[in-house]
N, C-alpha and C positions, 0 to 999 in steps of 0.2 A: 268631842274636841272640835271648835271650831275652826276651818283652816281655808287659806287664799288659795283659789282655786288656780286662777289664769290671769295672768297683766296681759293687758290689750292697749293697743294707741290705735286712734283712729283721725282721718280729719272729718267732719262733718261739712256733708257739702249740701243736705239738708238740715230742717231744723229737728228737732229729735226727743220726744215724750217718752220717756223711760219711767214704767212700775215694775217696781221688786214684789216679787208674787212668795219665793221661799231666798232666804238666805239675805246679803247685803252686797253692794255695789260701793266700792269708794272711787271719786271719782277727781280727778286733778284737771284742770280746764286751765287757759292760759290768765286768766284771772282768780279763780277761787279752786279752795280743795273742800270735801265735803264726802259724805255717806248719807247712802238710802238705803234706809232697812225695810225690811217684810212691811208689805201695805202702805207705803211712802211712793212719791212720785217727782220726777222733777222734769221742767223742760230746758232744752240748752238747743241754744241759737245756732244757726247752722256757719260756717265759716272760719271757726277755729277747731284749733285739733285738743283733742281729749284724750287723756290716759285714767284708768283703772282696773281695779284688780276687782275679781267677782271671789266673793267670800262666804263658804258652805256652812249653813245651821250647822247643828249639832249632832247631825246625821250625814252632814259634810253633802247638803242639796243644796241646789241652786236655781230659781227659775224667774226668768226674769220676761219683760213684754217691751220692744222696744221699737215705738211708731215714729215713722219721719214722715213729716208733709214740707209741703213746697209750699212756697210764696202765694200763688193761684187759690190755694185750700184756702190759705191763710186769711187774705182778700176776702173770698166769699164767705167765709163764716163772720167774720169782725162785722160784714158790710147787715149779716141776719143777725148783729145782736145791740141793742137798741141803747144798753147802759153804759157804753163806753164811749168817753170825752173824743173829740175830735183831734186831741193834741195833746201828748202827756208831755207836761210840762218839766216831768223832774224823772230822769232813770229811777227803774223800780229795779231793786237788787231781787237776784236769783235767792231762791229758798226751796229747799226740802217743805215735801205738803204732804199729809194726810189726804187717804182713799180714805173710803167706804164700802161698806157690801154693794153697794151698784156698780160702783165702778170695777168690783172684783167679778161680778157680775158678768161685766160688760165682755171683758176678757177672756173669761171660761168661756161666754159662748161665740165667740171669734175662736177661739181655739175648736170647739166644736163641730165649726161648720169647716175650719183646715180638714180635720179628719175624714168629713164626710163628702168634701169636694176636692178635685183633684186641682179646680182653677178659683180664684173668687172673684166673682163677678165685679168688678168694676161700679157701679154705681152701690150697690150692695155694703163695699167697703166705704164708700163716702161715706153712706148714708151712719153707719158704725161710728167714724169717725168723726159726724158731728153730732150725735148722740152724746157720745164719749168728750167731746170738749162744751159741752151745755152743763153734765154734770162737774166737772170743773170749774165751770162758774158758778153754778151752785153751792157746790162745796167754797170756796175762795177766791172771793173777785181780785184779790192782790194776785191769784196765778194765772186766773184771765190778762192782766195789766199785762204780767211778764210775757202771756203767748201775744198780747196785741205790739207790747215793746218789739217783739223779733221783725216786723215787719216794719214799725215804725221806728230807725233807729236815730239817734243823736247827732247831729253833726261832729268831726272832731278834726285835728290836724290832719293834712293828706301825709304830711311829712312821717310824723309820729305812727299813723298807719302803715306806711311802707317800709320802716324799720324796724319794727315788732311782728311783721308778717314777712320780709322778704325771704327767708330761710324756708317759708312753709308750701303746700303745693296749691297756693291761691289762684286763680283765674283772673283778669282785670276786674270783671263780675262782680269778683267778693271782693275786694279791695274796696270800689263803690259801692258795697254792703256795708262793709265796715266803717268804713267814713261816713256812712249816712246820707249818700248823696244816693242820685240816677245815674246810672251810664255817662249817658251824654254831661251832667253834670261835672263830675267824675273828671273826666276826661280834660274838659276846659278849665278845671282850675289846677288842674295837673300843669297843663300847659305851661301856669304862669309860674311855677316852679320848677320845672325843668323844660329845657330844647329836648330829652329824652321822650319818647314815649314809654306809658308805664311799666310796658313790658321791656324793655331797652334799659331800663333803670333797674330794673328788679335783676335783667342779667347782669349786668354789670357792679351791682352790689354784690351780688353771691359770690363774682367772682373776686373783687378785693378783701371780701370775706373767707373765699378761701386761700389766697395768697398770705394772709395774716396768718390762719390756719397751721397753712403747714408751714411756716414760719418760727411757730409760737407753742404748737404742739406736739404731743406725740399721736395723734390719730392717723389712721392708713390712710392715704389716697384714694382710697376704695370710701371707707366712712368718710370722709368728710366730703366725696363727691354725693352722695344720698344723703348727707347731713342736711346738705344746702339745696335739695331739691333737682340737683341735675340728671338727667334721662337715664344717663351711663356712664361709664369710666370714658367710653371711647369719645363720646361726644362732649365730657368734660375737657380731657385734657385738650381737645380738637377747639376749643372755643376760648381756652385758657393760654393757649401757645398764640392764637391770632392777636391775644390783647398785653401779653405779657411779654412775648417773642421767644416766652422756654416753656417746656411744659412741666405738669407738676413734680413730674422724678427731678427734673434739673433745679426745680426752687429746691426742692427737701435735698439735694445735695448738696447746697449749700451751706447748711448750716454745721 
């Protein structure tokens, strides 16, 4: 009988190469839903949060391999590989991909050498992990595109960015991820849309989002302070009475 193991949410604050080795992964991202079964692989960009549930074969196992690299790996590998365009013109959509015995390979003996070392050497891992994204172009240049897409991203509204993210625990960082800009880019065209700074705007959304909240719902004070990404209850209500002049017990007794 096959059965859902465990629901997990996480945010990814890197990007994230996940292979299903026994059982399946279903996996909910803030844009697509989707499942990876035994010998499938998928990558997911770092900066949005992800929920799924890990789902046991028919002996109710599960094992999964699941690599994060950073922007820096990212860089250096794209800059070693010679057949990708300088400029993707058009977003390549996320897809479930097909492994092979190499690349299951690859993994058994990374697992291998966990057992047999207590630390793993730093370069040694590199070196694994561009092994391991060469045979991925191999297999499927469309999923090379998608790992070159995570670094290379689209430009898109700063607007429409800070209002599909401000609820989540982004950094300004990712927010300029997400829009597709730099930093410094980031930042100056923020400017001409808000006297706010970004982070100034991001508190002050969460907070007319949670005054709607408990307005409009039945959720505790407690959830919908962690809904909305605030530290704690005590330094919610401490930052919600400064801009409201009550705090959240005094709005919900209002109604």
């Amino acid at each position: 009988m096959v059965k859902e193991l465990i629901e997990d949410k996480i945010y990814l604050e890197s990007h994230l190469l996940c292979y299903i080795e026994t059982g399946a992964l279903a996996f909910k991202t803030d844009y697509k839903e989707f499942k990876v079964h035994a010998g499938e692989f998928v990558v997911l960009h770092k900066a949005q949060t992800a929920s799924f549930y890990k789902i046991g074969n028919e002996q109710n196992e599960y094992r999964s391999y699941l690599v994060f690299f950073t922007d820096d790996f990212l860089v250096n590998f794209i800059e070693s590989v010679k057949v990708l365009p300088e400029k993707l013109e058009e977003s390549v959509c996320l897809s479930v991909n097909k492994g092979n015995e190499r690349i299951q390979t690859m993994f058994s003996s990374v697992d291998h050498y966990f057992e047999e070392q207590s630390e793993f050497d730093g370069p040694i891992l590199s070196l694994k992990l561009r092994e391991l994204f060469f045979e991925i172009a191999n297999i499927n240049k469309h999923m090379l595109l998608q790992i070159f897409q995570a670094k290379q991203q689209v430009r898109c509204n700063i607007y429409k960015v800070m209002e599909e993210n401000f609820s989540k625990p982004v950094s300004v960082a990712d927010l300029a991820y997400l829009s597709g800009r730099s930093l410094a880019s980031f930042k100056r065209d923020f400017k001409k849309m808000s006297e706010r700074s970004p982070a100034e705007w991001m508190k002050n959304r969460r907070l007319e989002e949670a005054e709607k909240l408990l307005l409009t719902s039945d959720l505790s004070i407690t959830d919908i302070c962690y809904q909305l990404g605030f530290e704690n209850t005590a330094h919610f209500s401490k930052i919600f009475k400064k801009k409201f002049l009550k705090t959240p017990s005094d709005v919900r007794k209002t109604i």
